[in-house]
Each structure stands twice: as C-alpha cells, then as structure tokens.
Biotite code that builds the C-alpha atoms (Angstrom):
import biotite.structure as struc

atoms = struc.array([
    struc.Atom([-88.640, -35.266, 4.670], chain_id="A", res_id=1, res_name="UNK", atom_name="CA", element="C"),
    struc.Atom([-89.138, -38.335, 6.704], chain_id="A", res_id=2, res_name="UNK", atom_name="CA", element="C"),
    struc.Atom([-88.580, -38.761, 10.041], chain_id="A", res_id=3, res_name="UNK", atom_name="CA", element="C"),
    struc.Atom([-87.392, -41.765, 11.992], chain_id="A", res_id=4, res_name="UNK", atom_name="CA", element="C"),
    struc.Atom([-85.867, -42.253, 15.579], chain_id="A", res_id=5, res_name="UNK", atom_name="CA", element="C"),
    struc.Atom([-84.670, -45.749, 14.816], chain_id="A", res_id=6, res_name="UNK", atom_name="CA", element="C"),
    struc.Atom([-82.891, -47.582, 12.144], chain_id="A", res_id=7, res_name="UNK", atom_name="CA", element="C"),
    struc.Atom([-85.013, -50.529, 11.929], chain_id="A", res_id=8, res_name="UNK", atom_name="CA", element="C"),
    struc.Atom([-87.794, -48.185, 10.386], chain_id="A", res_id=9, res_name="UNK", atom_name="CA", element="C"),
    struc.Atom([-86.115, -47.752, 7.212], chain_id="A", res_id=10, res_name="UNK", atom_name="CA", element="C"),
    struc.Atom([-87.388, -50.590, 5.662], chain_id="A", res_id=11, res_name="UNK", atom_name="CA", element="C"),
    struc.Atom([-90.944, -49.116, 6.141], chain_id="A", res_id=12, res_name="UNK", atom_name="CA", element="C"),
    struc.Atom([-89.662, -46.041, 4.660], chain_id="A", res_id=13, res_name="UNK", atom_name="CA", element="C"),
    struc.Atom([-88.051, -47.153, 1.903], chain_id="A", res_id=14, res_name="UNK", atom_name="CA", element="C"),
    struc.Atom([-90.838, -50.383, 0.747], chain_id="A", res_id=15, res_name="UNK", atom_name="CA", element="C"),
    struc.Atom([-92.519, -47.410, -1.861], chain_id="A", res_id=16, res_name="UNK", atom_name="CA", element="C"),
    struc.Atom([-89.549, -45.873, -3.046], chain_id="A", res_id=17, res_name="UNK", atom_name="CA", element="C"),
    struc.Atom([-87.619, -46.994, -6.692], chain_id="A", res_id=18, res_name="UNK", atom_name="CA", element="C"),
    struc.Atom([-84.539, -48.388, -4.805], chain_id="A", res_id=19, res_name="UNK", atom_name="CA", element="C"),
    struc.Atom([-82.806, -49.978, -7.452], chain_id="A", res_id=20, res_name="UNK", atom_name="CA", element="C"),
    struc.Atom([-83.150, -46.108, -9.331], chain_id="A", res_id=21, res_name="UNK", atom_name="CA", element="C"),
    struc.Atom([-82.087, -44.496, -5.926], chain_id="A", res_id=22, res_name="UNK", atom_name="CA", element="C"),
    struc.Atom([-79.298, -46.754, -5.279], chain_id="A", res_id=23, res_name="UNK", atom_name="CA", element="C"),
    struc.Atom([-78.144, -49.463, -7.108], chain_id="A", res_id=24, res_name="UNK", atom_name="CA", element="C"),
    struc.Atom([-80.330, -52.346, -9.085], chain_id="A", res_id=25, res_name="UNK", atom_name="CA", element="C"),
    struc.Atom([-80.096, -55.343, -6.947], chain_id="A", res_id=26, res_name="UNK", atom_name="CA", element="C"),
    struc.Atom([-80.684, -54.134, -3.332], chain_id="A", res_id=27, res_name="UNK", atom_name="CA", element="C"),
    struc.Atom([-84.497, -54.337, -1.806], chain_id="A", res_id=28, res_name="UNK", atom_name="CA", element="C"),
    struc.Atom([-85.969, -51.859, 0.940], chain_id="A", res_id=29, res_name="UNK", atom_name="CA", element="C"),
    struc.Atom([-85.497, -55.034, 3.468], chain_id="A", res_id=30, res_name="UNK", atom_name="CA", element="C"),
    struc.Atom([-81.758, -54.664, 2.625], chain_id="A", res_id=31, res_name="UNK", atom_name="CA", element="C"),
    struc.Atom([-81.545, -51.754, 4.625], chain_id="A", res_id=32, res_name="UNK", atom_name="CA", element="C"),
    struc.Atom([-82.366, -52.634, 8.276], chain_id="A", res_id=33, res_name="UNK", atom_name="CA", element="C"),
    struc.Atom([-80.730, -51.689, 10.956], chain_id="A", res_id=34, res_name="UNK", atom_name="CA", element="C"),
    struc.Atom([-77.699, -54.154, 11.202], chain_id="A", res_id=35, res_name="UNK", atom_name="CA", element="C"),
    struc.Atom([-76.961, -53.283, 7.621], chain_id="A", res_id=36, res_name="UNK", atom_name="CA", element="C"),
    struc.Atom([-76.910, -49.679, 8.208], chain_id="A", res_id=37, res_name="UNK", atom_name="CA", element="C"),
    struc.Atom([-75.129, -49.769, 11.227], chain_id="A", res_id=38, res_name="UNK", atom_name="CA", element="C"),
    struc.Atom([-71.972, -51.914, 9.627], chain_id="A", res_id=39, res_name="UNK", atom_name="CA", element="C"),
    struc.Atom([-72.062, -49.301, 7.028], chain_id="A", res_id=40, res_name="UNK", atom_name="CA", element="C"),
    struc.Atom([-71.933, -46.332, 8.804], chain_id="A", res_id=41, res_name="UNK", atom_name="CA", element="C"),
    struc.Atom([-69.332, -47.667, 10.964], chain_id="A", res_id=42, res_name="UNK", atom_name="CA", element="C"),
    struc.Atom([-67.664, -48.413, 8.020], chain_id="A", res_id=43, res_name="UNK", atom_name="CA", element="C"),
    struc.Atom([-68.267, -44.636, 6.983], chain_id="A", res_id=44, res_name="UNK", atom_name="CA", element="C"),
    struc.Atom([-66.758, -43.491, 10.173], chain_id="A", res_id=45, res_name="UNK", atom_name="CA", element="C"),
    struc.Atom([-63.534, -45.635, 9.758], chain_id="A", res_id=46, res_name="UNK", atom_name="CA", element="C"),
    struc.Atom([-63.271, -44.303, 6.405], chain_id="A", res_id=47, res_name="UNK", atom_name="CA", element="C"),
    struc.Atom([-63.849, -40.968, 6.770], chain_id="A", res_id=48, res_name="UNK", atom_name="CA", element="C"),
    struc.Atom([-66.919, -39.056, 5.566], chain_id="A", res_id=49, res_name="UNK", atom_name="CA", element="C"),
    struc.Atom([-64.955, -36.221, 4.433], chain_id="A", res_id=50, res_name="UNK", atom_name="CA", element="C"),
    struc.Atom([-62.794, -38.173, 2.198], chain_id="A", res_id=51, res_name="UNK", atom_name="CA", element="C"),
    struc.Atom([-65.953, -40.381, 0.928], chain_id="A", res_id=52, res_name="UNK", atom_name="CA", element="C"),
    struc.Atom([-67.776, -37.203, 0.170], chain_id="A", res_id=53, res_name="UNK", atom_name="CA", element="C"),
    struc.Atom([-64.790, -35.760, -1.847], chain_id="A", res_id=54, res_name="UNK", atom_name="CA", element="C"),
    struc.Atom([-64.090, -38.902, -3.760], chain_id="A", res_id=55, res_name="UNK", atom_name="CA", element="C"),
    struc.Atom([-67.756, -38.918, -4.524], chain_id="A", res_id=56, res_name="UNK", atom_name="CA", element="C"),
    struc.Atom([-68.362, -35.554, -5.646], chain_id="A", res_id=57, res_name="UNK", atom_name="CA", element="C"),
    struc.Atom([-65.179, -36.190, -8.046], chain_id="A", res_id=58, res_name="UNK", atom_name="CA", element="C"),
    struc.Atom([-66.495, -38.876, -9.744], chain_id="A", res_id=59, res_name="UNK", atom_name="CA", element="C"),
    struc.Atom([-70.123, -37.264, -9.731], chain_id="A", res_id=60, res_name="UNK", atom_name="CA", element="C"),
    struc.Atom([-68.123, -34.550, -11.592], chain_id="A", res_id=61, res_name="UNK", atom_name="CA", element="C"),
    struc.Atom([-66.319, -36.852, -13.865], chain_id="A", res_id=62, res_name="UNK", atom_name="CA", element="C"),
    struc.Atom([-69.177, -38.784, -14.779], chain_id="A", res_id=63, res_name="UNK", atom_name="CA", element="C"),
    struc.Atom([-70.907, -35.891, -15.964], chain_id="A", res_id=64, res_name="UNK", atom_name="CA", element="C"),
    struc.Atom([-68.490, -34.207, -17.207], chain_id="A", res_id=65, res_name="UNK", atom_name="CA", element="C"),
    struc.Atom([-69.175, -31.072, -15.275], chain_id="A", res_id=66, res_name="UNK", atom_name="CA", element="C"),
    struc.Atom([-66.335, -28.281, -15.724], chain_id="A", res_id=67, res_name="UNK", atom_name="CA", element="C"),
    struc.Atom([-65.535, -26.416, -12.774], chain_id="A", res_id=68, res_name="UNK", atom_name="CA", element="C"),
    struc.Atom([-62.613, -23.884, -11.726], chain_id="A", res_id=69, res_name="UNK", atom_name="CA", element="C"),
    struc.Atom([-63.405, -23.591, -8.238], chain_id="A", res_id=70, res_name="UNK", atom_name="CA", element="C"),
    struc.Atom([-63.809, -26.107, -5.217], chain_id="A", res_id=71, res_name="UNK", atom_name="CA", element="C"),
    struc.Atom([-65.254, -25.042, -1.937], chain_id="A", res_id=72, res_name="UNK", atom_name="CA", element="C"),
    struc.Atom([-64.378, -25.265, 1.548], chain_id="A", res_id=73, res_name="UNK", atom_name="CA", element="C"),
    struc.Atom([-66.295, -25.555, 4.750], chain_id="A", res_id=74, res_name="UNK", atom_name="CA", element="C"),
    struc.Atom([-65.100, -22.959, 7.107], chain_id="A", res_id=75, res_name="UNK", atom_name="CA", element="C"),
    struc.Atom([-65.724, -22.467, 11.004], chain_id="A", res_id=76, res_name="UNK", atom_name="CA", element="C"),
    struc.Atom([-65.519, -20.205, 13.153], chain_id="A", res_id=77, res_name="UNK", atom_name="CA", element="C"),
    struc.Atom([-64.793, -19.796, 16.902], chain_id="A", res_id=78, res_name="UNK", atom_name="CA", element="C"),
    struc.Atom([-64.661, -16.394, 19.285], chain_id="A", res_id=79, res_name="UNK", atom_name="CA", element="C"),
    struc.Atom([-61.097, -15.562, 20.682], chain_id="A", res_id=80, res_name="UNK", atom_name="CA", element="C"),
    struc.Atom([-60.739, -13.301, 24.445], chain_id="A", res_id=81, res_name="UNK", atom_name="CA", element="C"),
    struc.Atom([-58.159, -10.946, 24.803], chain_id="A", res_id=82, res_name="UNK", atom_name="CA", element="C"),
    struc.Atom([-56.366, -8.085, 22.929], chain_id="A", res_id=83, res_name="UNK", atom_name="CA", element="C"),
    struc.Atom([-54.393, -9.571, 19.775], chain_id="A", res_id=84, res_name="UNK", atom_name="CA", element="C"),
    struc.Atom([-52.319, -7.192, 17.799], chain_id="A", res_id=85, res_name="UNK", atom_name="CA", element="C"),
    struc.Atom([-51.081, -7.959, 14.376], chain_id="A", res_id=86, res_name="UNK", atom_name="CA", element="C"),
    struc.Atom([-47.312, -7.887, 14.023], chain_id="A", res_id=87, res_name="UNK", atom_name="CA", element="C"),
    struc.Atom([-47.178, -8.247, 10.351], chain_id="A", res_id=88, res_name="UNK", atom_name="CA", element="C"),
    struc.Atom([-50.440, -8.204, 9.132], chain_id="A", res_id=89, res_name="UNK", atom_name="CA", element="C"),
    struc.Atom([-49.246, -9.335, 4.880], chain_id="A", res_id=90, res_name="UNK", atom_name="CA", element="C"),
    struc.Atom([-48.300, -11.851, 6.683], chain_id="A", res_id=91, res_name="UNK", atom_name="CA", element="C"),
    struc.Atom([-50.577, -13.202, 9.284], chain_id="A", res_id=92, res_name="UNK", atom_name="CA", element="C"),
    struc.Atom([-51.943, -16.931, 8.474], chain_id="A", res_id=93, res_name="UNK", atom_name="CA", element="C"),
    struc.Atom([-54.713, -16.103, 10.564], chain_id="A", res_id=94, res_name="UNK", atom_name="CA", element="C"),
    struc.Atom([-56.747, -13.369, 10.195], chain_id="A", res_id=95, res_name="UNK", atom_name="CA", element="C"),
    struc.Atom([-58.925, -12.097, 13.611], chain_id="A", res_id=96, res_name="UNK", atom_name="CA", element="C"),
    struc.Atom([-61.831, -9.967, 12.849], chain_id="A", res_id=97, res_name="UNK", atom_name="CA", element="C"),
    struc.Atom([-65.340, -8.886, 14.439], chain_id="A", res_id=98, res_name="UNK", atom_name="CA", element="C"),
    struc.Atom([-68.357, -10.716, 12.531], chain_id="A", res_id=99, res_name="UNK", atom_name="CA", element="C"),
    struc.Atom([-70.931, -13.475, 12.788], chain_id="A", res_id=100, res_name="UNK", atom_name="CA", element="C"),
    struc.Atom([-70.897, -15.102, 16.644], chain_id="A", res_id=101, res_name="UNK", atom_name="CA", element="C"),
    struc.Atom([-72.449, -18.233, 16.601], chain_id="A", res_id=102, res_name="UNK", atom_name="CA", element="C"),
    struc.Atom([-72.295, -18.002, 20.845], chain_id="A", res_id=103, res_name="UNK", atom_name="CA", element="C"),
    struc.Atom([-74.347, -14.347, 20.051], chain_id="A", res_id=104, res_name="UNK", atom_name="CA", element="C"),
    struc.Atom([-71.540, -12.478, 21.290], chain_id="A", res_id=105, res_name="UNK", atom_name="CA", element="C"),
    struc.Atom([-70.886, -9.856, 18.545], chain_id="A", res_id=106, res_name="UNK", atom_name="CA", element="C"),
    struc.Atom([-68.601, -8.345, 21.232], chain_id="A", res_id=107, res_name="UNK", atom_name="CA", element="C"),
    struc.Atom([-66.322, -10.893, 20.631], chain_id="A", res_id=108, res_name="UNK", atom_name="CA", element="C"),
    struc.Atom([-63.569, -11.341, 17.706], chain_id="A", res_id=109, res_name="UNK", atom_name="CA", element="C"),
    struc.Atom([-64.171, -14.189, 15.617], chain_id="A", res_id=110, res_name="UNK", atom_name="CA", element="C"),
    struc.Atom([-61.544, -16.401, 13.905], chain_id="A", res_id=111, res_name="UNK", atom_name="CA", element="C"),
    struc.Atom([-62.201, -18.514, 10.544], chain_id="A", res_id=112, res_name="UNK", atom_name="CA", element="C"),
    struc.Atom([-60.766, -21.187, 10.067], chain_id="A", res_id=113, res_name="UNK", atom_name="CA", element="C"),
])
C-alpha cells in the first residue's frame, strides 16, 4: 500500500493507475489534488461516513445482486469499575462480562456495545 503524508501527492500516486476503471470514466489523476480531496472529504464528514458506507454497500449489493440474510454491526467495547449486579438478568439491555481489554486490563469487566 502506498504511503503519503500529504494530499497534494496523490496525483503522483494515482498518474499510473486505470482511473477511469477505478473510479469513474471522465476524471484524470490531476483531478485529485489536494483542494479536491479536501472539499470532498469535508463533504464526507457533513454527510456522514457511516450512512455513505451503508448506502454504498446497498447498492453494491443490489447491483450485483448478492443475496444476503444477515447484516453486520461494528461493536465496541469499553471497561466499567465497580461491582454491578444484575437485577433481572432476561432482561438486562446491557450485558457486563469479563473478556478482551483493549486498555490490557483483563481485571476489568468489559461492556459491548
């Protein structure tokens, strides 16, 4: 994978690659300096990558006409202090339980979320 610590370099990057394949047909390697980029991944921001990705990955799914029963979500986790007991535990939205610690605290119970 290619490395760069500035936009303006992706030009460089990009002069050998099949853009119009990649992308779309119309746009050159020049197109995508670093003004360009930048108003588009402001744009991005505003949007919301999690909702572009989703709306992508539909129509990517649509488009070829992939069949699938199952969609998957991106879980976190964070460590909790304390003693929590379970009142009603068929019940509990949250479940609190010892396992991976990102902080390397296996001491800890973890939460996913």
């Amino acid at each position: 994978m290619f490395h760069f610590e500035k936009l303006y370099q992706m030009p460089d990057y990009l002069h050998n690659k099949p853009v119009d394949l990649l992308i779309h047909p119309g746009p050159s390697a020049e197109d995508f300096n670093d003004d360009g980029l930048g108003r588009s991944f402001e744009t991005l921001y505003a949007t919301g990558v999690t909702e572009v990705f989703a709306k992508v990955a539909t129509r990517a799914l649509q488009v070829y006409q992939i069949e699938h029963r199952f969609v998957h979500l991106d879980s976190s986790s964070f460590h909790l202090h304390g003693q929590y007991a379970e009142e009603e535990p068929d019940k509990e939205v949250i479940t609190i339980t010892e396992g991976y610690s990102r902080d390397h605290r296996p001491d800890l119970k973890q939460v996913v979320v």
